[in-house]
Every structure is written in C-alpha cells, then in structure tokens.
N, C-alpha and C positions, 0 to 999 in steps of 0.2 A: 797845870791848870786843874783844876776842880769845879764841879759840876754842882752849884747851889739853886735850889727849889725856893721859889715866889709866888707868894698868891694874890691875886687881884681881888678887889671885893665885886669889881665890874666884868670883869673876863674869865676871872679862872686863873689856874697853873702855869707859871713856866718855868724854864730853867737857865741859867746863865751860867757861863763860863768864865770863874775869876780865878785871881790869885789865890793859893791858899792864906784862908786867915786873911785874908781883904775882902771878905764879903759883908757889908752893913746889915743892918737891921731893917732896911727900908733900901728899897729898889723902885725907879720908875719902871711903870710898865709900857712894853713895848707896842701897845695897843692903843692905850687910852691915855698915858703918859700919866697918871695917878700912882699914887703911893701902895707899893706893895707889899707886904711882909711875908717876910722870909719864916720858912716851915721848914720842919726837921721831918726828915723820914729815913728809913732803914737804906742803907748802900749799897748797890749794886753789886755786893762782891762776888764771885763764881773761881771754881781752880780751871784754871784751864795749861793747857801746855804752853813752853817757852816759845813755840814754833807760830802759835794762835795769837798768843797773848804780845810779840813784833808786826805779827799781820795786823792786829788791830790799828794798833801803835802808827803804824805806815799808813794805813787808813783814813784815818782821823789827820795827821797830818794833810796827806791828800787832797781832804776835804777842806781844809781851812786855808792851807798857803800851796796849790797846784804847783807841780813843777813845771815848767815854760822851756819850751822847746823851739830854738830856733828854724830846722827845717826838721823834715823828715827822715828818720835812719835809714840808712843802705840797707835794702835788701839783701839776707843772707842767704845763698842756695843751699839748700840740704843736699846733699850725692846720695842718691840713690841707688841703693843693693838691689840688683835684682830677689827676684824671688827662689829659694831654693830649689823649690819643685820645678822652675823653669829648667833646670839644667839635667832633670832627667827627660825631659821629651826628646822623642826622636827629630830627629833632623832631617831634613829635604835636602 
C-alpha cells in the first residue's frame, strides 16, 4: 500500500492509502465528498534499522486489521531468585 496526498479546494490536505499505481487524478474528499486532486510532494524516506523498520511494519498492520483474541492468555509466573545479599545475613 502507498500513501497518496489530495487536496480539496474546500478542506485542505489529505492522504489515502491505495494500491500502488492505482491512484487517480481526482479523489473524492472525505469531507465534503467534492473533487480532489491529487499533489506530489517529497517521500518520506528515513534509514532506519531492520529491527525498527518490522516494528513499524507490525504496527501499521495493528492499526488497520487488530488481531482478535478470543479470551485471555494464562498467566505466566516468573520464579523468583532470591536476592544474593539475602544469603549473607546472619540467621536466627
């Protein structure tokens, strides 16, 4: 999916989520439902790492199709180490 910029003569800016290379010249707006054209502007590119750049990925996904969970996960217990210094004090 790609991210194409629309401008309204009535509202202003927005942005839609289309196929690439299926974005028209003209978009209704999601506002006013009139005729929008479509603006070119510079892309968001940035380097970012492989580690960042799946989190987004996960993200976005997230945001558009949430994953649905039938109940609740079991609770997992952690075990618990005591503390090291515990095992030098004196004893009773």
């Amino acid at each position: 999916m790609a991210t194409y910029e629309y401008l309204c003569s009535r509202c202003g800016a927005f942005d839609v989520k289309l196929e690439i290379g299926t974005a028209p010249r003209a978009y209704g707006c999601p506002v006013c439902a009139g005729a929008a054209r479509r603006v070119y502007s510079s892309p968001g590119l940035s380097l970012t790492s492989n580690a960042v750049a799946a989190l987004h990925v996960r993200e976005e996904q997230a945001r558009e199709a949430p994953a649905v969970v039938s109940r609740v996960p079991p609770r997992r217990r952690v075990p618990r180490h005591p503390h090291p210094a515990l095992s030098r004090l004196p004893r009773l």
